[in-house]
N, C-alpha and C positions, 0 to 999 in steps of 0.2 A: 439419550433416546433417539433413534432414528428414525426417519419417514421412510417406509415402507414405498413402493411404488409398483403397477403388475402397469408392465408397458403395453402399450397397443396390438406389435406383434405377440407377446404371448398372450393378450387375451380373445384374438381371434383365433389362435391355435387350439388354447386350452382354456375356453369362456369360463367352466365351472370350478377354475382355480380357487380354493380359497387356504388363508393360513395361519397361522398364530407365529407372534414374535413375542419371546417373554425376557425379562431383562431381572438382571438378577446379581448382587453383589454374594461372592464367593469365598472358597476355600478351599484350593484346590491340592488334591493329594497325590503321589504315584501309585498309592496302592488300597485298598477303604477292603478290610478281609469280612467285616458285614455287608457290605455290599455286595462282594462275591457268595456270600453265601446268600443270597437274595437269587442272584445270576443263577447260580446255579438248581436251585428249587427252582423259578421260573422255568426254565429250560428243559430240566425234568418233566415237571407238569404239560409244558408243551408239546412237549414230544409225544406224550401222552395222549392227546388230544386231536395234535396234526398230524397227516403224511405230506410227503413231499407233490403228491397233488392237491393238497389243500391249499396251496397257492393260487389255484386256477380260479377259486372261489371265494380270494379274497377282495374285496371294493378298491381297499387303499393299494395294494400293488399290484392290479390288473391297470388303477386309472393313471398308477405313474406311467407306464410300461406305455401305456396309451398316446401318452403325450409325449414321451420319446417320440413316439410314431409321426404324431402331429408335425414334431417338430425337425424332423429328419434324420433321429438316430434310432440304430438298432441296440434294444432294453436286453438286447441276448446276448449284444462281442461288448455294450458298458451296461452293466447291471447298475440299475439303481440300489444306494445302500440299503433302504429296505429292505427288497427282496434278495438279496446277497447276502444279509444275515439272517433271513428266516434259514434260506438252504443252506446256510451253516449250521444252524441248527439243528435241522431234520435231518439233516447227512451222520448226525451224530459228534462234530465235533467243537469242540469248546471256542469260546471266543477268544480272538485275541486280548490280554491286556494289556492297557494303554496308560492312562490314569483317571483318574477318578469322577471328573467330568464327562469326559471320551466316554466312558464302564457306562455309565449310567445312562448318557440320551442312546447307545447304542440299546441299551434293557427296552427303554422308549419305545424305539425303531421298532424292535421284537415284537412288544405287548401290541402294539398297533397298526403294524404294517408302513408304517409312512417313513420316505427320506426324509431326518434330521439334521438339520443343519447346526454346529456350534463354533462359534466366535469367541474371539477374544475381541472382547466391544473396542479396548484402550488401542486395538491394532486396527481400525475400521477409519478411513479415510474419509473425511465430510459426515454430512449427517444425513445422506442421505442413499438407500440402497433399491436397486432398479431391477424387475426382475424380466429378463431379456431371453434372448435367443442365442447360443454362442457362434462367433462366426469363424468363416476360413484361415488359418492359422493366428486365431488371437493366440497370443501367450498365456497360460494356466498351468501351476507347477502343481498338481496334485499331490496330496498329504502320502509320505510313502512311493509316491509314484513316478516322480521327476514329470518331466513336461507330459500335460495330457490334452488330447485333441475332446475339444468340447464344442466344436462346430455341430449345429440342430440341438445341442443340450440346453434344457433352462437353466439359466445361470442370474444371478444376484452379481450386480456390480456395483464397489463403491466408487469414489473420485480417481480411483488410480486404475481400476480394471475389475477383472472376476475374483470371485472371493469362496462361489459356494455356488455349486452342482449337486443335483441328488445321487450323481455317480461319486463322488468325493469333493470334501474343500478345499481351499487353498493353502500352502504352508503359510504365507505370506500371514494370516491372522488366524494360526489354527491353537487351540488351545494347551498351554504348557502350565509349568508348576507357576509362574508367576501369573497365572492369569486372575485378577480378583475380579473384574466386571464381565458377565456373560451375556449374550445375545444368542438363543437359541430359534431356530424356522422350524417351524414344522410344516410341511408342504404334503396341504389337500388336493389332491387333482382329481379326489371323486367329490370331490364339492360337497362335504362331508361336513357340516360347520359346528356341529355338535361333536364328534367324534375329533374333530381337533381340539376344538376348546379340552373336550376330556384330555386328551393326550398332555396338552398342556400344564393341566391342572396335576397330572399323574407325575411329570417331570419337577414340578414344586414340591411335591411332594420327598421326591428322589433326592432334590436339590437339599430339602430341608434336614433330612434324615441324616444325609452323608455329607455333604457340602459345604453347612454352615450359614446357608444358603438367605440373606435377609433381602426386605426390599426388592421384594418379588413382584411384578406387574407383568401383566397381560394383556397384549393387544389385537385383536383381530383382524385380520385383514382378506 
């Protein structure tokens, strides 16, 4: 279990931060084909439902996009994951798949709007993770993305450095087939504290269905 912490600089920036950390022992797969068919009705239905300006009228990713702002980066050249898979969505094209933890808090991200953060706990340095400012060439190898410039981005650091951006996490603790202990964020920056707890509670769910998912808790923050 880790101590969450929202440091001083981001809560002058972003006051109405709020988040869930849920911890959750695993079972993790490269491929879950109920799962996808879950993905893909969702996505169906959504489309259904949203256009690609229906972003402009969403709480959870107008207040991420916000706090980029706050915090000195542009949410348009690094898209928060959130909203980078809604407009993958609405553009019509399918999600990447990854595996089965990745599939799922990405579903998350979709039904709710909010960057998800997911960990490999047993890769998380101390017990404790801080949620900051990124600064001028810190080091952060993004998932996929080799080095990425996360200077003005909110970033969760453990004992060793950054781990996890709402633009992308860190490879250093990103979730693989061995991963049996999960640490998921969900990150409210519309200060949204009920709409997280939900999201949370929707992700146990996901976890429980496809995952294997036991020893499930929830923490607020």
């Amino acid at each position: 279990m880790k101590q969450i912490i929202l440091s001083e600089e981001i809560r002058s920036r972003c006051p109405d931060v709020v988040g869930a950390a849920l911890y959750a022992d695993v079972r993790n797969t490269d491929f879950c084909p109920a799962l996808w068919e879950e993905i893909i009705r969702f996505s169906d239905e959504y489309k259904a439902r949203h256009t690609p300006e229906s972003i402009k009228t969403m709480p959870s990713i107008q207040a991420t996009r916000e706090a980029y702002k706050r915090c000195g980066k542009d949410p348009s050249r690094y898209r928060p994951s959130g909203e980078a898979l809604v407009r993958r969505i609405l553009k019509g094209n399918e999600l990447y798949q990854v595996n089965t933890l990745v599939d799922l808090l990405n579903l998350a991200s979709i039904a709710y709007g909010y960057s998800i953060g997911g960990f490999d706990e047993d890769r998380i340095e101390g017990d404790t993770l801080t949620l900051g400012i990124g600064r001028a060439e810190e080091p952060y190898e993004g998932i996929g993305r080799g080095p990425l410039n996360i200077e003005g981005m909110p970033v969760y650091r453990d004992r060793a450095g950054g781990i996890g951006t709402p633009t992308s996490d860190n490879e250093r603790t990103k979730l693989g087939p061995d991963t049996r202990h999960l640490l998921t964020l969900v990150n409210g920056y519309d200060g949204n504290r009920e709409q997280v707890a939900a999201c949370a509670r929707y992700i146990t769910g996901l976890l429980q269905r496809y995952a294997a998912a036991t020893d499930v808790e929830i923490n607020l923050f």
